[in-house]
Every structure is written in C-alpha cells, then in structure tokens.
N, C-alpha and C positions, 0 to 999 in steps of 0.2 A: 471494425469497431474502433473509434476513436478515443487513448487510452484514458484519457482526461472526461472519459464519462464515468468510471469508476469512482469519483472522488464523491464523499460523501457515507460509499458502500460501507461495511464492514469487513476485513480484511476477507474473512473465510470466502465469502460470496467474491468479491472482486477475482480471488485466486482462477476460483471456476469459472467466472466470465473471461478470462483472459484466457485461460485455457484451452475452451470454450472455441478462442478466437484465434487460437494458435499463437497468441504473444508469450514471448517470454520474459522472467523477471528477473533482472539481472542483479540487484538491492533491495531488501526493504529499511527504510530505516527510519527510526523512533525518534520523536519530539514529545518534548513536556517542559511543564512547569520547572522552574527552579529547584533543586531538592528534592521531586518528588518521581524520579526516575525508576521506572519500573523495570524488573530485571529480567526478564521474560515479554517475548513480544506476544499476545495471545491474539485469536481470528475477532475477535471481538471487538478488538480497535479498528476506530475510524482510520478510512482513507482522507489526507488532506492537501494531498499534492504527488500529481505525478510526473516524472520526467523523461522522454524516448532518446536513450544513448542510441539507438539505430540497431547496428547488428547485435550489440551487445545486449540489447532489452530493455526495459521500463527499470526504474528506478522508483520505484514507490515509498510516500512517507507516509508515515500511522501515528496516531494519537490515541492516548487513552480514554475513553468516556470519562464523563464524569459522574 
C-alpha cells in the first residue's frame, strides 16, 4: 500500500487501512486555520498529507472539516 493513498481518508479509516497494511504511525499531527485550533485530534478529520520517516513510520497530518 502506497501511504500517500490515505490522503483525503478520514483519520478513523486511514488508521485501519494502514494497519490493515501493517504500516506503522509514528505522528499524527494537526493543521488549522488561524485561532481556530482544535484541542482534541478526533477520527473524523481529514487526512491531508502524509510523510514515510522509514523505520520510524508515517507521519500523518489531519485537518478539521468544515
């Protein structure tokens, strides 16, 4: 599985497809708007970018819907 087909997913789902695939996740981490910084990451946010540190795992970022 190529990890950069997740983007788009909703975190919950991406999780299990990676799992799925036996990748591991070594980060998630949250982007937003200015000020509007959500304090809790929920499965619900979009994937919008992913990055393969190698042995260390995918590095995935998540957005909030709107």
């Amino acid at each position: 599985m190529e990890p950069r087909s997740i983007i788009g997913f909703v975190l919950g789902d991406a999780k299990i497809m990676l799992s799925e695939a036996g990748r591991n996740i070594a980060a998630i981490r949250l982007t937003s708007e200015p000020k509007t910084r959500p304090k809790e990451i929920d499965p619900s946010f979009r994937v919008v970018n992913v990055t393969d540190k190698g042995e260390e795992g995918l590095v995935i970022t998540v957005c909030k819907p709107l």
